[in-house]
C-alpha beads as a LAMMPS data file, in Angstrom:
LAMMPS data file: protein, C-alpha beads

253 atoms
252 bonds

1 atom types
1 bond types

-500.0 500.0 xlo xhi
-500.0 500.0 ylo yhi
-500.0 500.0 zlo zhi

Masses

1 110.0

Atoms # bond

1 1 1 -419.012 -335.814 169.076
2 1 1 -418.876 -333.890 166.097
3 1 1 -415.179 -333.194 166.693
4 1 1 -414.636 -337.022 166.655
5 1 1 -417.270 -337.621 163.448
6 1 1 -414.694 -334.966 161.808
7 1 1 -411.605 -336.914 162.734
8 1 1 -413.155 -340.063 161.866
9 1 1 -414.139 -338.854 158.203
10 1 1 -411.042 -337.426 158.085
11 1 1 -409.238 -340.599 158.836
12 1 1 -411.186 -342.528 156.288
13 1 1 -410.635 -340.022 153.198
14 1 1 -406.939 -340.149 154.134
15 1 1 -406.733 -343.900 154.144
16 1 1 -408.707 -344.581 150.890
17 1 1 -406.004 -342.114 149.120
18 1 1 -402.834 -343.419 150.880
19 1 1 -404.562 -346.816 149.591
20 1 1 -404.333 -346.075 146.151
21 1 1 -400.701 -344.566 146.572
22 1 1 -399.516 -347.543 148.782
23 1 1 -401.355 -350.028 145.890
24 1 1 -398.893 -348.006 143.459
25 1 1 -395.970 -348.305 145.082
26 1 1 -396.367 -352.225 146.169
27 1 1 -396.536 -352.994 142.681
28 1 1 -393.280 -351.487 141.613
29 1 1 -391.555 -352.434 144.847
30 1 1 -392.831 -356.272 143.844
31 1 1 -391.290 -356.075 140.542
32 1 1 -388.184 -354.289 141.474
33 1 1 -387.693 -356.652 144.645
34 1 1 -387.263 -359.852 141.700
35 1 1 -384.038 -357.802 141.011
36 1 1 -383.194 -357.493 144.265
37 1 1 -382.542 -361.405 145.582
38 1 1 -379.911 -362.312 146.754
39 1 1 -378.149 -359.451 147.996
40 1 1 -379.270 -358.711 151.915
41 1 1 -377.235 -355.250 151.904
42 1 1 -379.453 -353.749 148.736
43 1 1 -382.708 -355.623 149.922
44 1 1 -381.740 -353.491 153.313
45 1 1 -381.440 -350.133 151.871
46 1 1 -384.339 -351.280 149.653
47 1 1 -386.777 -351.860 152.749
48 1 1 -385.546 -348.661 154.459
49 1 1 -386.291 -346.670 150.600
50 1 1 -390.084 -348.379 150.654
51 1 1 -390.143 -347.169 154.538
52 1 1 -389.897 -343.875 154.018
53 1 1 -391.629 -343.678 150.918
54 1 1 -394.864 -345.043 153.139
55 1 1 -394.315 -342.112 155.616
56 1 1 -394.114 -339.650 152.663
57 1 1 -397.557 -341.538 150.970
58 1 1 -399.523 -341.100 154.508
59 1 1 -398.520 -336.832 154.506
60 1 1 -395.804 -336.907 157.150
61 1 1 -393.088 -334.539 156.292
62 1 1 -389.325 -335.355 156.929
63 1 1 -387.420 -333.489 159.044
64 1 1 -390.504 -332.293 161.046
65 1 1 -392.567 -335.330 161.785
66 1 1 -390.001 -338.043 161.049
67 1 1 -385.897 -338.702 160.875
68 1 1 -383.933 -341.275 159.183
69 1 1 -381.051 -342.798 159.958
70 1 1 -380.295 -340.488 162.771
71 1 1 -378.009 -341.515 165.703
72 1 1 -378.538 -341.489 169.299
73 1 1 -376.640 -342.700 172.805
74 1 1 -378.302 -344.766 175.174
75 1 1 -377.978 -343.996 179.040
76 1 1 -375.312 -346.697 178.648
77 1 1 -373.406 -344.250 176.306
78 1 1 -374.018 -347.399 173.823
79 1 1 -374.580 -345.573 169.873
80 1 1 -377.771 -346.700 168.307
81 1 1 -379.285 -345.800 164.870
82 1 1 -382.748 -346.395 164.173
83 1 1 -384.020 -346.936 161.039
84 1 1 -387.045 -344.315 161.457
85 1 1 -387.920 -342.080 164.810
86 1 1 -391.527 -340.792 164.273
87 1 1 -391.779 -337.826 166.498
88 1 1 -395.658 -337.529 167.981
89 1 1 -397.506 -334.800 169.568
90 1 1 -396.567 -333.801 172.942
91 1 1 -393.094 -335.051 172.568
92 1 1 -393.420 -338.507 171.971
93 1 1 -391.744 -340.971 169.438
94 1 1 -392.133 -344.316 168.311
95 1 1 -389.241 -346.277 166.317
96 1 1 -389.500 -348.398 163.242
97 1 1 -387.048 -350.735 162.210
98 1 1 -387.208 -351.865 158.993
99 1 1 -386.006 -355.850 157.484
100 1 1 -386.556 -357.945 154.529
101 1 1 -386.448 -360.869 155.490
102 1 1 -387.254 -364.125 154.179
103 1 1 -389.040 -366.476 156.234
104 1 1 -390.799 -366.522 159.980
105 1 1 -387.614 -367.846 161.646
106 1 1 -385.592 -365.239 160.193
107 1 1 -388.376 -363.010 161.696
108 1 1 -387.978 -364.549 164.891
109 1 1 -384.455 -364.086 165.308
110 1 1 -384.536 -360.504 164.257
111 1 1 -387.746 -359.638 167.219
112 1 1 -384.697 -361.193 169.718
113 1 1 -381.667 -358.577 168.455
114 1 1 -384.616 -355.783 168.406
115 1 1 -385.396 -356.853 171.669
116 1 1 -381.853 -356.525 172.901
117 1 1 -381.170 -352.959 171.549
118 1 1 -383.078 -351.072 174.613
119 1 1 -383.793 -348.254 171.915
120 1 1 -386.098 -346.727 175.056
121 1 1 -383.297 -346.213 176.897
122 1 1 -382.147 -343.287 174.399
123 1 1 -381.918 -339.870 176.204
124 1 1 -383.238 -337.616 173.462
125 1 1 -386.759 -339.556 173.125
126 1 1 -389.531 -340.693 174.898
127 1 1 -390.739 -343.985 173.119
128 1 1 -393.242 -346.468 174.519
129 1 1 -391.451 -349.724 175.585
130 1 1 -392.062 -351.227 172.078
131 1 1 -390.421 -350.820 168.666
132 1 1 -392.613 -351.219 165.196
133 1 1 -391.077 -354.001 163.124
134 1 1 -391.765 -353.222 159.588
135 1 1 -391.446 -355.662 156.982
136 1 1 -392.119 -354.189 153.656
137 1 1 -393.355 -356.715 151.017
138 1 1 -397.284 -357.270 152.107
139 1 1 -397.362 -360.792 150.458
140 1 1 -394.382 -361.924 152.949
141 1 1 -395.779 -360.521 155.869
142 1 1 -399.396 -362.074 155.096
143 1 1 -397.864 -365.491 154.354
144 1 1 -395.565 -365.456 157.989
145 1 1 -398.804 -364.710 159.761
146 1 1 -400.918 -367.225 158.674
147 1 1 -397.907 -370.027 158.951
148 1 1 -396.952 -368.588 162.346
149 1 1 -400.127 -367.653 164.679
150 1 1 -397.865 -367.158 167.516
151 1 1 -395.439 -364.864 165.679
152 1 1 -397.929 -361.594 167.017
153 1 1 -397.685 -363.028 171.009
154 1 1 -393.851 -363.777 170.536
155 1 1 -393.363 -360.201 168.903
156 1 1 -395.032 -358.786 171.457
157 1 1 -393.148 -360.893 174.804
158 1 1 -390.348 -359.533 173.327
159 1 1 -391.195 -355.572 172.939
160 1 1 -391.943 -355.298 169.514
161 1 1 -395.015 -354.837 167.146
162 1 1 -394.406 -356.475 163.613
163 1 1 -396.699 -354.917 160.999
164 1 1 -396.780 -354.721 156.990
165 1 1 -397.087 -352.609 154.503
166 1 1 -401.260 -351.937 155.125
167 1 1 -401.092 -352.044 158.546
168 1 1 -398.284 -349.541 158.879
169 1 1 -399.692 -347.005 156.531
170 1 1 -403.094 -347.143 158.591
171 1 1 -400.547 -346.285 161.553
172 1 1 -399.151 -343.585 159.911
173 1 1 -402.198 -342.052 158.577
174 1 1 -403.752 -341.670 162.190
175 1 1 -400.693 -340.272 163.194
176 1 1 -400.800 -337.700 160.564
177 1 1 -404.151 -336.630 161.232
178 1 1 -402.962 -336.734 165.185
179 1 1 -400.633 -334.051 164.202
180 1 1 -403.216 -331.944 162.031
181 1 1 -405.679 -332.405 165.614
182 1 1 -402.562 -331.040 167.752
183 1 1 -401.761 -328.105 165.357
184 1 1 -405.543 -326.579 165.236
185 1 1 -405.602 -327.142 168.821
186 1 1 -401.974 -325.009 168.830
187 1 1 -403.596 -322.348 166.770
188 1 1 -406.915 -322.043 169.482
189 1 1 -404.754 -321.688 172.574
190 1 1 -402.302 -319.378 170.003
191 1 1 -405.950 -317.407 168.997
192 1 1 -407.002 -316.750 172.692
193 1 1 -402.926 -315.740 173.807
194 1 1 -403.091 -313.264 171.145
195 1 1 -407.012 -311.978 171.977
196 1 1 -405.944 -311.776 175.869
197 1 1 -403.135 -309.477 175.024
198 1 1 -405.388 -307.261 172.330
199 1 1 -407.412 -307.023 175.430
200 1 1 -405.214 -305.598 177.566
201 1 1 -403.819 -303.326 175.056
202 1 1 -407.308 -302.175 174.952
203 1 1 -407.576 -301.512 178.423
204 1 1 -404.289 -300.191 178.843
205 1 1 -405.664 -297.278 175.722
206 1 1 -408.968 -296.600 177.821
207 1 1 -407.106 -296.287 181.097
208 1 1 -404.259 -293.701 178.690
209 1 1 -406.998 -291.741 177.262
210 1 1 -408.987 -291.244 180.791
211 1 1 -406.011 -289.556 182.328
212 1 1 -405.598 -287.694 179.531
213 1 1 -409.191 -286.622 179.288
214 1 1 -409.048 -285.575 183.068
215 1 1 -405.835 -283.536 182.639
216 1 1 -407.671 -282.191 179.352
217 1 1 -411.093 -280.732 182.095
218 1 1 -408.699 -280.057 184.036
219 1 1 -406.391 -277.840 181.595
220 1 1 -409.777 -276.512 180.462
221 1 1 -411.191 -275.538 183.559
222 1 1 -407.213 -273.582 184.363
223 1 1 -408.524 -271.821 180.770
224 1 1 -411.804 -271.208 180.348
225 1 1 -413.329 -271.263 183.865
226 1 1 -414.358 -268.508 186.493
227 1 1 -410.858 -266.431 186.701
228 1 1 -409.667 -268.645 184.016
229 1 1 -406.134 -267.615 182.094
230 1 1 -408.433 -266.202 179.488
231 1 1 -410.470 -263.812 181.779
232 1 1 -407.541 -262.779 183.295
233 1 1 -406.143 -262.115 180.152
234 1 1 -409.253 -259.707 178.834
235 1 1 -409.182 -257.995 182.243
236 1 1 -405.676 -256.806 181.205
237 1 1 -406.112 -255.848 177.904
238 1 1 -409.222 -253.857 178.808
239 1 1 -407.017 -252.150 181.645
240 1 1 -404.829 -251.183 178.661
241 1 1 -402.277 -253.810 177.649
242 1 1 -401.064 -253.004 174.331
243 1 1 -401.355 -256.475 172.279
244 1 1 -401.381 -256.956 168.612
245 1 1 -403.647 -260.191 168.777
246 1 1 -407.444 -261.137 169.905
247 1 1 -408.704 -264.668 171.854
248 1 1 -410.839 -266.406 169.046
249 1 1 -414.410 -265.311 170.163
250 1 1 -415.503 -268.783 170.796
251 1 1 -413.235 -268.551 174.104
252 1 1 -414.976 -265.385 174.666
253 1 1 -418.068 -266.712 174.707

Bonds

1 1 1 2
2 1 2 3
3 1 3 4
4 1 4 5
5 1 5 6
6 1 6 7
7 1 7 8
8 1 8 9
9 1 9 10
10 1 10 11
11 1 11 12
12 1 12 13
13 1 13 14
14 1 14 15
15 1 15 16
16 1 16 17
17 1 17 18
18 1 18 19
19 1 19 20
20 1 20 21
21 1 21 22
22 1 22 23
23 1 23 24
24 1 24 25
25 1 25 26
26 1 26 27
27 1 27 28
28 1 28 29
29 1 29 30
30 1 30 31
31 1 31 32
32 1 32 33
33 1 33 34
34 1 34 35
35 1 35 36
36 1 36 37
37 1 37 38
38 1 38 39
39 1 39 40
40 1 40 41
41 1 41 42
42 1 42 43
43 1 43 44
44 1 44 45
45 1 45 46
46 1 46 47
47 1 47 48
48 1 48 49
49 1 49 50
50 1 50 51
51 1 51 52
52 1 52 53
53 1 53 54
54 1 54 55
55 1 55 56
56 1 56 57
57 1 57 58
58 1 58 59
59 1 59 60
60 1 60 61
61 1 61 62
62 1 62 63
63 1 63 64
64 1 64 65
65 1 65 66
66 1 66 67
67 1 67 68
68 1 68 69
69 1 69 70
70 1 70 71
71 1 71 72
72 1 72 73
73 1 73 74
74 1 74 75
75 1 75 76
76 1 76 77
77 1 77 78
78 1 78 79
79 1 79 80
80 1 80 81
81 1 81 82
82 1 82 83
83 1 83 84
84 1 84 85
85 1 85 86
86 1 86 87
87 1 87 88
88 1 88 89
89 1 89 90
90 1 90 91
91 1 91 92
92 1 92 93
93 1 93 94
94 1 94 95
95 1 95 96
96 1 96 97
97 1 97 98
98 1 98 99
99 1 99 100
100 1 100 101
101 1 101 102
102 1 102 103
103 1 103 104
104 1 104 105
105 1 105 106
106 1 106 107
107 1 107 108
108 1 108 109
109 1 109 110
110 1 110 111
111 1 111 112
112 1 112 113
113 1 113 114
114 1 114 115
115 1 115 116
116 1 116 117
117 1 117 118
118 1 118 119
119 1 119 120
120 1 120 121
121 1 121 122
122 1 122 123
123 1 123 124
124 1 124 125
125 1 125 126
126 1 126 127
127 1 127 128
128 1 128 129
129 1 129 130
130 1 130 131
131 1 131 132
132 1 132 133
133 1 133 134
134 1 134 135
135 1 135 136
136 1 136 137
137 1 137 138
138 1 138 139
139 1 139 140
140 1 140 141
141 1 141 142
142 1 142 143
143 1 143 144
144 1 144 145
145 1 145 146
146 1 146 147
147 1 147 148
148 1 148 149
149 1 149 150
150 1 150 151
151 1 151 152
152 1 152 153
153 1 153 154
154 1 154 155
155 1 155 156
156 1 156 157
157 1 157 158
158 1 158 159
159 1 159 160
160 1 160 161
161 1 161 162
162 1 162 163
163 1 163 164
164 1 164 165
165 1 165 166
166 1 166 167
167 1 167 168
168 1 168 169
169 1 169 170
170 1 170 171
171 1 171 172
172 1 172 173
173 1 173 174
174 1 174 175
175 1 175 176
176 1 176 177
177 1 177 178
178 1 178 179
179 1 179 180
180 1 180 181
181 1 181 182
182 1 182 183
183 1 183 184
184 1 184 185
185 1 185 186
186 1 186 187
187 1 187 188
188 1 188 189
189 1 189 190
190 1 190 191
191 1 191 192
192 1 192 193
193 1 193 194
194 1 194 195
195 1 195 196
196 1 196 197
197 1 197 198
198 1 198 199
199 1 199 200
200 1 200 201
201 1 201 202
202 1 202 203
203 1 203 204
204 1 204 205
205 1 205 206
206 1 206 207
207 1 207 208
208 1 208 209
209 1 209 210
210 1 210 211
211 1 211 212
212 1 212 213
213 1 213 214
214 1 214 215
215 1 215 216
216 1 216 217
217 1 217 218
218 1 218 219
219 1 219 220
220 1 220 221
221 1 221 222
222 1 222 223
223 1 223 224
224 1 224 225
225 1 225 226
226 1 226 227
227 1 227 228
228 1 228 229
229 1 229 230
230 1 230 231
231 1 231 232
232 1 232 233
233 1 233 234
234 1 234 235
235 1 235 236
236 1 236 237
237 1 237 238
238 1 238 239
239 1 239 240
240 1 240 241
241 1 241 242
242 1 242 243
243 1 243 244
244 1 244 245
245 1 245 246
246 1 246 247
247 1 247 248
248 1 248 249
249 1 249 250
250 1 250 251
251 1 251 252
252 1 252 253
């Protein structure tokens, strides 16, 4: 329970600042995408530049948790290049595709060429059997859903999950805190590896120094006890042996 209060609190305080950020960037991307009209090649790049500028905002980190622009081969040997693969904890991925487009029908033809790209038949990943549609100006995407209440059930028939700008970051955010949960949990099971072999090095040093303390007796007993090397020793020299040292007297005794 508390583990999931923690998450939960933790989810929250990373929403409210990826809020603000996302609020930030919205308005700039709103007044740079008046520039923009007209030319689908730029608005591309543009919605694939607000894309991963949403994956930096919710604390993902390029290169580790995400790629760009990376290409694959299908089972088909067919080349594909998603926009964004999201890799997930125990090897997982999901794929965004990101498009600016204009109106719900131009929306609904794009969910049909997603549809037809079989991005989880890729070798290298293990996706679910959906792709996240992103489309990147919030005002857009709010005004296609509430002209087109079938546009979510048509998506979805076809394999894909069409979000905006909100509802992506809240994606992204639980996915970076899924990644913080899976890297504590790393360092636990990396905690008790490393205490399971400190305790067998400990073991290993009692079981060292017990034969050594029983060769030690058993050295001690070859020296010091009844007919001992040190008795024998005295016996000689008090027979006559000519020697130029004495045994410390704490042998003697």
């Amino acid at each position: 329970m508390e583990l999931f209060l923690s998450f939960l609190v933790g989810l929250l305080i990373g929403l409210v600042a990826a809020f603000f950020a996302f609020v930030k960037l919205t308005e700039n991307n709103r007044k740079f995408f008046d520039i923009l009209k007209g030319d689908p090649k730029i608005k591309g790049v543009w919605g694939e530049m607000v894309l991963e500028r949403m994956l930096e905002v919710s604390g993902l980190h390029k290169g580790v948790h995400y790629v760009c622009q990376q290409t694959y081969k299908s089972n088909e040997g067919e080349l594909l290049r998603p926009d964004v693969v999201i890799h997930l904890p125990n090897n997982r991925h999901i794929i965004i595709d990101s498009k600016v487009l204009p109106d719900k029908n131009s929306i609904r033809e794009h969910i049909k060429i997603l549809k037809n790209r079989f991005y989880e038949q890729i070798k290298d990943l293990n996706p679910p059997d959906f792709v996240i549609m992103f489309v990147p100006i919030e005002s857009v995407y709010a005004d296609i859903m509430r002209h087109d209440s079938d546009i979510f059930e048509f998506a979805w028939k076809n394999k894909v999950l069409v979000v905006g700008p909100s509802t992506l970051l809240a994606t992204l955010k639980t996915i970076e805190l899924s990644w913080q949960r899976e890297n504590q949990t790393r360092n636990v099971v990396e905690i008790a590896e490393e205490s399971g072999k400190l305790y067998d090095k400990f073991v290993g040093f009692i079981t060292d120094f017990d034969t050594i303390k029983c060769r030690f007796e058993d050295m001690n007993k070859k020296l010091e006890g009844r007919n001992g090397l040190i008795q024998q020793a005295e016996k000689i020299k008090s027979l006559g042996a000519k020697a130029s040292k004495q045994v410390p007297e704490r042998y003697l005794d």
